[in-house]
PDB file of N, CA, C and O in Angstrom, chain B, residues numbered from 101:
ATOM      1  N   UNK B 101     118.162   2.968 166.472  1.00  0.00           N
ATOM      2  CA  UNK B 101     117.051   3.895 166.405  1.00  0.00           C
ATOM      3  C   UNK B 101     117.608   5.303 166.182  1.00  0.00           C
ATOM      4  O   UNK B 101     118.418   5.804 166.962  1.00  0.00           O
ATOM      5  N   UNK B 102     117.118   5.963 165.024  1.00  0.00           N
ATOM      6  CA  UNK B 102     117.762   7.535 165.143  1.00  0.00           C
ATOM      7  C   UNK B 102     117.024   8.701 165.492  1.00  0.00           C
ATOM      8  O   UNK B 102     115.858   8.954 165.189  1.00  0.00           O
ATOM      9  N   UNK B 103     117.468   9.082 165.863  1.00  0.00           N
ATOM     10  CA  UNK B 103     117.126  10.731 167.198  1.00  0.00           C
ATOM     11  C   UNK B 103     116.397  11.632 165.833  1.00  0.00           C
ATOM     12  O   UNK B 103     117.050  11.772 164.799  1.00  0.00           O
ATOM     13  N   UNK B 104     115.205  12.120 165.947  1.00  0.00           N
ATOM     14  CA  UNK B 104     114.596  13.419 165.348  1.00  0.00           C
ATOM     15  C   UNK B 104     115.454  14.226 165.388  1.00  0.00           C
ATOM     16  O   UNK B 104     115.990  14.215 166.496  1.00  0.00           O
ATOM     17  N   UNK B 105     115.877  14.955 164.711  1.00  0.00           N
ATOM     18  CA  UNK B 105     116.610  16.451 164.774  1.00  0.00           C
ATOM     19  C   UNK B 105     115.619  17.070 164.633  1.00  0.00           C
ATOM     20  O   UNK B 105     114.533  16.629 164.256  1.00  0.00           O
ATOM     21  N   UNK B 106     115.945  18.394 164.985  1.00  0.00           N
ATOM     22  CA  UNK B 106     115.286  19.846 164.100  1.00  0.00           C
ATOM     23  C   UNK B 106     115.921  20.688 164.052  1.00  0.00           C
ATOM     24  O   UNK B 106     116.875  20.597 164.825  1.00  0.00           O
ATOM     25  N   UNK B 107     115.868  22.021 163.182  1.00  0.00           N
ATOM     26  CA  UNK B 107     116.756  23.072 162.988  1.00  0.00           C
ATOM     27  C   UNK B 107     116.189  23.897 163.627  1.00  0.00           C
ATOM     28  O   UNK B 107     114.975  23.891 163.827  1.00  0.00           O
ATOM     29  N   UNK B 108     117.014  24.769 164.065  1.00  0.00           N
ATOM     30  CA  UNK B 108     116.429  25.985 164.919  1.00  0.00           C
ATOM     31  C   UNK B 108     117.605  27.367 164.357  1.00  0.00           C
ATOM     32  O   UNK B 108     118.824  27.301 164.514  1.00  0.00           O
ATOM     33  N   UNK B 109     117.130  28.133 163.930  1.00  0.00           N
ATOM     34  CA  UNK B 109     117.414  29.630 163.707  1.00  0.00           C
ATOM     35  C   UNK B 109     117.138  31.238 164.487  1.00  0.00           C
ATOM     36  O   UNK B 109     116.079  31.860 164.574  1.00  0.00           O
ATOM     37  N   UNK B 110     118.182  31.519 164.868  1.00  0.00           N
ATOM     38  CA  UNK B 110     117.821  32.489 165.684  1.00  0.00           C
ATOM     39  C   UNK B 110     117.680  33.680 164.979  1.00  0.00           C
ATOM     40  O   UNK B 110     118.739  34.199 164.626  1.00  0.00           O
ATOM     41  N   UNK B 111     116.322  34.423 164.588  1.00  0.00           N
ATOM     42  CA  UNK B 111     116.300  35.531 164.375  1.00  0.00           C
ATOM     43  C   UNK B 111     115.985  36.779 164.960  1.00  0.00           C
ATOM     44  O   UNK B 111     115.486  37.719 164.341  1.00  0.00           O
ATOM     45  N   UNK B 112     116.264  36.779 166.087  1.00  0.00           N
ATOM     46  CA  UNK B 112     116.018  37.968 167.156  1.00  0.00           C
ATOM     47  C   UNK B 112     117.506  38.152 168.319  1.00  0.00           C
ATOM     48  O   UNK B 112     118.339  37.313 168.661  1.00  0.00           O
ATOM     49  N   UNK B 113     117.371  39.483 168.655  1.00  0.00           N
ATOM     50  CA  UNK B 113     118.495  39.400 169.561  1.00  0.00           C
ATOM     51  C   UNK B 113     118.230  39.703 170.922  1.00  0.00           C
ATOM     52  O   UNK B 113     117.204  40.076 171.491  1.00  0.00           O
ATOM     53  N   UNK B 114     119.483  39.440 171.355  1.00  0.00           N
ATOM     54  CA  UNK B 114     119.282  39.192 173.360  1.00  0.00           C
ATOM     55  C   UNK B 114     119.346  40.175 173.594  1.00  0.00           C
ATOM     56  O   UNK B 114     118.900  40.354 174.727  1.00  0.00           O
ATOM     57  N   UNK B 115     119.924  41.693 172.816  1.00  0.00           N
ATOM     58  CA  UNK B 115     120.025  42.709 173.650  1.00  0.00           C
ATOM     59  C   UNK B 115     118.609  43.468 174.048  1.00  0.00           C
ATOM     60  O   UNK B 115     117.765  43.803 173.216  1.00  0.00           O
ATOM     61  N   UNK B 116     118.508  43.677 175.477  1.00  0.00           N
ATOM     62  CA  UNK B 116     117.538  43.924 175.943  1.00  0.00           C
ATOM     63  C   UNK B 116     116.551  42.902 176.546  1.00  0.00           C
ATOM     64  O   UNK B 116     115.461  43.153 177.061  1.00  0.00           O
ATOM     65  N   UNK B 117     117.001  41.989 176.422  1.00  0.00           N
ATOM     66  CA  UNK B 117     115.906  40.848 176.885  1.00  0.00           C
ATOM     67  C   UNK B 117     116.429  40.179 178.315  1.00  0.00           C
ATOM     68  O   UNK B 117     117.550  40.294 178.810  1.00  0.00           O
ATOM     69  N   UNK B 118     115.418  39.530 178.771  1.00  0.00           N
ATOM     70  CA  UNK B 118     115.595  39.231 180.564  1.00  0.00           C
ATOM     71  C   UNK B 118     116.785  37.921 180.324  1.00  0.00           C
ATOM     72  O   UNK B 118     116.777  37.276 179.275  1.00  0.00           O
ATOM     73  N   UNK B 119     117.913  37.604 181.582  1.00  0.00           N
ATOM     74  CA  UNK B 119     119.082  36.714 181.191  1.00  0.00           C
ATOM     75  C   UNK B 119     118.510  35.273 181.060  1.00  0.00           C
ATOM     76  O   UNK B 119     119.256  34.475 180.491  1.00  0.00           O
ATOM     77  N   UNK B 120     117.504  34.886 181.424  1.00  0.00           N
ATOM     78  CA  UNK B 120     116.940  33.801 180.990  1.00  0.00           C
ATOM     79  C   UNK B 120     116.838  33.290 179.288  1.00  0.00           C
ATOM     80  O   UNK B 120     116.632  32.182 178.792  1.00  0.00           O
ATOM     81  N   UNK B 121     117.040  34.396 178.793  1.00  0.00           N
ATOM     82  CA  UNK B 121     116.467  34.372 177.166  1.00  0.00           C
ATOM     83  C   UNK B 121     117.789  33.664 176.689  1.00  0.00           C
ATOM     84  O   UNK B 121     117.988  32.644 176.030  1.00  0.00           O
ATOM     85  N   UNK B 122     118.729  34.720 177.353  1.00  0.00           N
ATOM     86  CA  UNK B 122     120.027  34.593 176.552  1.00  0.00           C
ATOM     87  C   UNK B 122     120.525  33.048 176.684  1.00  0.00           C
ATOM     88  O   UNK B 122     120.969  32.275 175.835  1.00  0.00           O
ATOM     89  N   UNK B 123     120.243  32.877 178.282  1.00  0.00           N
ATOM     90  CA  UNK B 123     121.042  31.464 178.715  1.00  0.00           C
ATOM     91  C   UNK B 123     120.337  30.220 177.676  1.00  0.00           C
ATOM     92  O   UNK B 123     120.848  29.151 177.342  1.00  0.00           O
ATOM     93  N   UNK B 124     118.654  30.918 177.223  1.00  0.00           N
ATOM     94  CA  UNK B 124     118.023  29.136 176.689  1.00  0.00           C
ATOM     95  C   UNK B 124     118.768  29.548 175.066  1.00  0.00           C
ATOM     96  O   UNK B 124     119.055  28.629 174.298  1.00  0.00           O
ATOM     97  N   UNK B 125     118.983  30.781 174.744  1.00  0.00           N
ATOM     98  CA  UNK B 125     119.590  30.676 173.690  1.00  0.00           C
ATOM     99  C   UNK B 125     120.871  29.860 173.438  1.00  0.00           C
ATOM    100  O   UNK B 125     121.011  29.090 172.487  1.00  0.00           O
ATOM    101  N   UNK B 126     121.989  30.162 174.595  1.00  0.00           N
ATOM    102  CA  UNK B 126     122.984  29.816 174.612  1.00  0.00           C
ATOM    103  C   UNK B 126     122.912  28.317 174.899  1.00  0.00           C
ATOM    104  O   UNK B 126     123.974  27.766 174.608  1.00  0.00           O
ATOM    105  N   UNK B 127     122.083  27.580 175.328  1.00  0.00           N
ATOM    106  CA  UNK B 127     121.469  26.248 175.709  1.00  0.00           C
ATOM    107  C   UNK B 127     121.691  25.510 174.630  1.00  0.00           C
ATOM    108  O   UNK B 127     122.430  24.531 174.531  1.00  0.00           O
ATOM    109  N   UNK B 128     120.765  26.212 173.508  1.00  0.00           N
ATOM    110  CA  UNK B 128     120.629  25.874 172.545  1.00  0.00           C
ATOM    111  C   UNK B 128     121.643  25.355 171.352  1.00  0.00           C
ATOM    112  O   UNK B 128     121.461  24.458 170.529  1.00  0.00           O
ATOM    113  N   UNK B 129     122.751  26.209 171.539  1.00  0.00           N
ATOM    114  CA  UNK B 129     124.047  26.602 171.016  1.00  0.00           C
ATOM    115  C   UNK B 129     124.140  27.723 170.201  1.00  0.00           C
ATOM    116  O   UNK B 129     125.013  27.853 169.343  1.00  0.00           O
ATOM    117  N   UNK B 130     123.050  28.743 170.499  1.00  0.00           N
ATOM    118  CA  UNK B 130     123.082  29.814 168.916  1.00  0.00           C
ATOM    119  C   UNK B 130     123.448  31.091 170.046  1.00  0.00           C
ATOM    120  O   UNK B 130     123.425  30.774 171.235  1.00  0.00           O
ATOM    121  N   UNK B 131     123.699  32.160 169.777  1.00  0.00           N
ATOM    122  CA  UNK B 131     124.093  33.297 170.197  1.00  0.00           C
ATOM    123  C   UNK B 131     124.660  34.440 169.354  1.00  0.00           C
ATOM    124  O   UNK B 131     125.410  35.349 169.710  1.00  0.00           O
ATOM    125  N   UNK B 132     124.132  34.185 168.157  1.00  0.00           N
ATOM    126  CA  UNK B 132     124.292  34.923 166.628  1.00  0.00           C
ATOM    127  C   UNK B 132     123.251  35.035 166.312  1.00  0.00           C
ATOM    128  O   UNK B 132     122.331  34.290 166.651  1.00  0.00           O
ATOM    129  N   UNK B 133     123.140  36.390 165.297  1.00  0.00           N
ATOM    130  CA  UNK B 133     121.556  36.464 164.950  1.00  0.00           C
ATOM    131  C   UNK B 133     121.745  35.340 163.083  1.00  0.00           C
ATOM    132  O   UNK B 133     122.636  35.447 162.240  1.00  0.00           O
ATOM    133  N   UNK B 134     120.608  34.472 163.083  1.00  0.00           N
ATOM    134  CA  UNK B 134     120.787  33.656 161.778  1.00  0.00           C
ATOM    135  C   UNK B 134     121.544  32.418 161.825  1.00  0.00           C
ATOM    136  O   UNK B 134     121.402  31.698 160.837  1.00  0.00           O
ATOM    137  N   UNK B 135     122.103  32.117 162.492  1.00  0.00           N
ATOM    138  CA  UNK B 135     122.403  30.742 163.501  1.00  0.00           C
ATOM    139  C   UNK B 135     121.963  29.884 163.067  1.00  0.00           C
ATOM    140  O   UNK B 135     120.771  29.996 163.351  1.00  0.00           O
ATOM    141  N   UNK B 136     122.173  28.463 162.178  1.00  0.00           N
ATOM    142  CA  UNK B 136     121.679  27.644 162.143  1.00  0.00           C
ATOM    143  C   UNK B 136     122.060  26.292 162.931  1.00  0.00           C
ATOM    144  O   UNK B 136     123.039  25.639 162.568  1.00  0.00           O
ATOM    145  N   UNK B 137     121.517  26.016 163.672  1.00  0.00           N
ATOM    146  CA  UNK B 137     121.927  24.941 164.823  1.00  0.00           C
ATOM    147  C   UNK B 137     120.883  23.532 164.874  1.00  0.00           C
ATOM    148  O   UNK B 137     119.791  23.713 165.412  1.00  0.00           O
ATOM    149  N   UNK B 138     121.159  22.271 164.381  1.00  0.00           N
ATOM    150  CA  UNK B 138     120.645  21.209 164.141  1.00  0.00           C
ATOM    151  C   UNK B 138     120.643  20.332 166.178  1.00  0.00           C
ATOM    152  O   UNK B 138     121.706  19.963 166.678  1.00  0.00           O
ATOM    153  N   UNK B 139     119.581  20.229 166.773  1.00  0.00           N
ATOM    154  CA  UNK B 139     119.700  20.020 167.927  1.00  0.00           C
ATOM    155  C   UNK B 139     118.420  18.915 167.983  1.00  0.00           C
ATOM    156  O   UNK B 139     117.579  18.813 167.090  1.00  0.00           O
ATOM    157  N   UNK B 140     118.456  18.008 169.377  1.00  0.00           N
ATOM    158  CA  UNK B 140     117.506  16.567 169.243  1.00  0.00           C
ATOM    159  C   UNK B 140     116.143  17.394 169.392  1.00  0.00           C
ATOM    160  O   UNK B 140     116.047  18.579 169.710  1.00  0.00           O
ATOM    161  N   UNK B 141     115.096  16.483 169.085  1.00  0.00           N
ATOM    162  CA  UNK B 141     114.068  16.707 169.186  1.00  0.00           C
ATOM    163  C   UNK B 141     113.736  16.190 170.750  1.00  0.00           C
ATOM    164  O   UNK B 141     113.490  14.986 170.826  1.00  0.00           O
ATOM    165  N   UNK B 142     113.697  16.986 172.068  1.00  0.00           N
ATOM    166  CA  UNK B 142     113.330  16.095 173.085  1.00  0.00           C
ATOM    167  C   UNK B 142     112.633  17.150 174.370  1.00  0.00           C
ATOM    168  O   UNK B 142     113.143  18.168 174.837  1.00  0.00           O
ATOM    169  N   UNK B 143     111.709  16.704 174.624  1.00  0.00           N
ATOM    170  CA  UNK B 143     111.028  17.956 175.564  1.00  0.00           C
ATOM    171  C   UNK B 143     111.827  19.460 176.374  1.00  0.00           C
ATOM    172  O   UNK B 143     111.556  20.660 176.409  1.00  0.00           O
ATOM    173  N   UNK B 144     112.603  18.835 176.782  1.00  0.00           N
ATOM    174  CA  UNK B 144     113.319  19.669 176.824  1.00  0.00           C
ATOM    175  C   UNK B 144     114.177  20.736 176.451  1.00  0.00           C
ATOM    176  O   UNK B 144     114.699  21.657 177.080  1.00  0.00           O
ATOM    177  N   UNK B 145     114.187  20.303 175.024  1.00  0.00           N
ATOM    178  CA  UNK B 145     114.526  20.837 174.109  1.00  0.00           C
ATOM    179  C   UNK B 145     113.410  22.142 173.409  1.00  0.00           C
ATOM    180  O   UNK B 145     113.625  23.255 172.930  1.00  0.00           O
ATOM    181  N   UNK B 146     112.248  21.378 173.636  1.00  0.00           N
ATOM    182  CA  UNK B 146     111.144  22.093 173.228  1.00  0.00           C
ATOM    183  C   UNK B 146     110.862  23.048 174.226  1.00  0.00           C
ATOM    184  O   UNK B 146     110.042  23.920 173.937  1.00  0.00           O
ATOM    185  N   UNK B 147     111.277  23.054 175.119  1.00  0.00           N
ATOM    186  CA  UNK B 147     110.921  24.395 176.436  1.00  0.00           C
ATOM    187  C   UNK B 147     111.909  24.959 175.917  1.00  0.00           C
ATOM    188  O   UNK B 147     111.419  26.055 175.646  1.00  0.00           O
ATOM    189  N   UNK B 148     112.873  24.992 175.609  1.00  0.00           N
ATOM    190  CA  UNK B 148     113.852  26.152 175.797  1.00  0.00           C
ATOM    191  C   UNK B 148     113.399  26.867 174.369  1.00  0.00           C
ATOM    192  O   UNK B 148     113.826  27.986 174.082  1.00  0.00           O
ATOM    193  N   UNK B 149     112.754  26.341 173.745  1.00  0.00           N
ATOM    194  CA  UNK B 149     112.882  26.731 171.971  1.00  0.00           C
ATOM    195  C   UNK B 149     111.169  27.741 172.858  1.00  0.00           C
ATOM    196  O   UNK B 149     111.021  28.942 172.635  1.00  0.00           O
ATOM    197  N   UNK B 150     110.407  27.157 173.531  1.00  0.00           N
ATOM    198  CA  UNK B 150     109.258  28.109 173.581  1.00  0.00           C
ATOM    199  C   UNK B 150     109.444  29.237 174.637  1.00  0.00           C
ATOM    200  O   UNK B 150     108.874  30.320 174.773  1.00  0.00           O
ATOM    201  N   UNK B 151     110.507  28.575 175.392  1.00  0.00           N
ATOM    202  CA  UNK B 151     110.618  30.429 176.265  1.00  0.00           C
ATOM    203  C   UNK B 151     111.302  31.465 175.284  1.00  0.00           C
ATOM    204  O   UNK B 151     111.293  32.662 175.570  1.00  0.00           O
ATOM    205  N   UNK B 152     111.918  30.976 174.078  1.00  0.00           N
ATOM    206  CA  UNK B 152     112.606  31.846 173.499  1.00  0.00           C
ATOM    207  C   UNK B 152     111.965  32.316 171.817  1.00  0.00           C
ATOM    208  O   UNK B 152     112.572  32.991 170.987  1.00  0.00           O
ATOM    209  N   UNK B 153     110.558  31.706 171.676  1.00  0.00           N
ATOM    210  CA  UNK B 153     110.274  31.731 170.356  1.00  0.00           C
ATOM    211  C   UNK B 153     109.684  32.807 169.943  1.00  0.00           C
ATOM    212  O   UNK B 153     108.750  32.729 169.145  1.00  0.00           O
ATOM    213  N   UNK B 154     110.036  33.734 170.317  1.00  0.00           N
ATOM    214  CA  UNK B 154     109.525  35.017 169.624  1.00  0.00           C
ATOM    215  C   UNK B 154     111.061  35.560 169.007  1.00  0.00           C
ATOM    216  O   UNK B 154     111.203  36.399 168.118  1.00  0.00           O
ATOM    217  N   UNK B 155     112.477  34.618 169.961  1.00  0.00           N
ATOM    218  CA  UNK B 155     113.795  34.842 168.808  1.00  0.00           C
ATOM    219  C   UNK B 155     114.203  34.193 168.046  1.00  0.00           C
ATOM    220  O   UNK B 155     115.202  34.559 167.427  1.00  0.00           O
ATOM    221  N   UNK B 156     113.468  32.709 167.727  1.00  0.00           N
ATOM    222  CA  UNK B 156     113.779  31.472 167.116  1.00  0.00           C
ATOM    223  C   UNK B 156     112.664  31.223 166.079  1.00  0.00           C
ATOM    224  O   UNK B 156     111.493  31.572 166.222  1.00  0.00           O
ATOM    225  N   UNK B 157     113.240  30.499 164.892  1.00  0.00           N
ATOM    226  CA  UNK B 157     112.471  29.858 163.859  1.00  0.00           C
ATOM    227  C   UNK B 157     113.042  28.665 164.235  1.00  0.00           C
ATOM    228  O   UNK B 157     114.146  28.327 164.663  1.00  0.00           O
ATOM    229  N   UNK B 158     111.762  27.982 163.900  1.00  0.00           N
ATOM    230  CA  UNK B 158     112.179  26.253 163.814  1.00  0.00           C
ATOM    231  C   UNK B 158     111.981  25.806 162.260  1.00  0.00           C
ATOM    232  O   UNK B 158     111.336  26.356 161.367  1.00  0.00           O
ATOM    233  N   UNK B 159     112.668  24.762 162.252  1.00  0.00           N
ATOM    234  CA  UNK B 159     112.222  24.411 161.170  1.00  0.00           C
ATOM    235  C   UNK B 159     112.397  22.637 161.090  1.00  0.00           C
ATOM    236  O   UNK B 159     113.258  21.980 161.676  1.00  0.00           O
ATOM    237  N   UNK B 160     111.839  22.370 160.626  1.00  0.00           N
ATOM    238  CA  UNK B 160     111.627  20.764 161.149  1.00  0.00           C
ATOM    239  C   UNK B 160     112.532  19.385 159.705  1.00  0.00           C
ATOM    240  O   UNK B 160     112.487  18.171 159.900  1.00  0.00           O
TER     241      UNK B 160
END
């Protein structure tokens, strides 16, 4: 059975933002602005992408 991916792109930055942001960024694996990082599709995955989606594009 194979795992959904999705892409996720970070276009916003941590400076200035509360350390929560940074850590779901860093969660994620991106910590560059433009980052393209291929990660599973799995609820959890999806919280960290929505506490942070005003710095992230998804793209499916």
């Amino acid at each position: 059975m194979s795992k959904k991916m999705i892409s996720v792109q970070q276009t916003g930055s941590t400076i200035g933002r509360k350390d929560y942001q940074a850590l779901c960024l860093k969660g994620l694996g991106l910590g560059k602005m433009h980052k393209v990082v291929q990660v599973e599709d799995t609820p959890s995955v999806r919280g960290m992408i929505n506490k942070v989606r005003h710095l992230v594009q998804v793209k499916d």
